[in-house]
N, C-alpha and C positions, 0 to 999 in steps of 0.2 A: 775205319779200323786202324788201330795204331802196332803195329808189332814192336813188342817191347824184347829183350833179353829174357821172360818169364813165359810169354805169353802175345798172345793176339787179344786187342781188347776193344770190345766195341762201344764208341763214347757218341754221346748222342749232340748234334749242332747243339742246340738251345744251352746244352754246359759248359761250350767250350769258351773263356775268354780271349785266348789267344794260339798263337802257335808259334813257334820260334825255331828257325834254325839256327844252332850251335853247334861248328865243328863238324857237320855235314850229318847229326842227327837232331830230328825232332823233339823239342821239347814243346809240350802241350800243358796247358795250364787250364782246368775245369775251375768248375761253379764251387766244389766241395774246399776249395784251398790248396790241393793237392796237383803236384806238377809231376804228370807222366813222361818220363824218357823213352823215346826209339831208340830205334835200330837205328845204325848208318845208312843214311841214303841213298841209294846209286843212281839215280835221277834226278834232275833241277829242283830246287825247293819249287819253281812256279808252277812244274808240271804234277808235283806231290800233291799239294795243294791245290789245284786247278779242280776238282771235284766243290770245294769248299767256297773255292768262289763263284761258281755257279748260281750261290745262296747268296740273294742281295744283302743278308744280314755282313756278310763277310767279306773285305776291303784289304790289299795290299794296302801296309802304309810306308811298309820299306824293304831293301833286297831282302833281309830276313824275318820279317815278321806278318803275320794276318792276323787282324784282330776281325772282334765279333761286334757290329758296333752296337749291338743290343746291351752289350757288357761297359760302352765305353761311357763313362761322366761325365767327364771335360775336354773340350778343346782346347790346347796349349800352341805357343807360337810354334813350338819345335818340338810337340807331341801330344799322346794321348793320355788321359789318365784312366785307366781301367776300374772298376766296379769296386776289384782287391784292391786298389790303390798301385798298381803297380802302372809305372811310367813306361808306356813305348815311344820310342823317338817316332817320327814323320822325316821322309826323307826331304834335301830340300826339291829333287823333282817330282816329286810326287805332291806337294804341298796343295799347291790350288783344288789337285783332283780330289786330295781327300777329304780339304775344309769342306767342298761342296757337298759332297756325298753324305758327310758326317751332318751336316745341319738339314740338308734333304730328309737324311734319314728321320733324325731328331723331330722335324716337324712332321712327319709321316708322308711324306712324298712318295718314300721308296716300300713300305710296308703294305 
């Protein structure tokens, strides 16, 4: 569930390609093209999130972002490229854990 300024809106894993905290609210970007804004957060993005990554589809790649790596194309030195084509950085500590996970995933290790 995302609570937006309109509304509470229930978005389902399998469309979410990413999630992004800006400015201490959520922005969620689905399958359709369309980027849902939250509400400000009053909790950690990790603890926000901590639902999401329960789901091996779903990977911190940096303090603000989770992608879906069902969504993700390409592995870059210093990111990801999403399905939409949009680029998410990889942090640099987080790097090793996510090349692995990402090509784990990729060859079906984790699925």
């Amino acid at each position: 569930m995302l609570s937006t300024a309109e509304s509470d809106i229930k978005i389902l894993y399998s469309s979410i390609i990413y999630v992004e905290l800006n400015h201490r609210k959520l922005h969620v970007c689905i399958e359709n093209g369309n980027m849902l804004y939250g509400k400000y957060i009053r909790t950690s993005f990790s603890d926000t999130t901590a639902p999401l990554l329960q789901d091996e589809r779903f990977l911190s790649v940096h303090k603000s972002f989770v992608v879906n790596l069902e969504k993700a194309k390409e592995f870059q030195k210093d990111g990801l490229i999403m399905d939409n084509g949009a680029f998410i950085p990889v942090s640099r500590l987080k790097y090793s854990q996510v090349k692995k996970k990402y090509f784990s995933y990729l060859h079906g290790d984790l699925k």
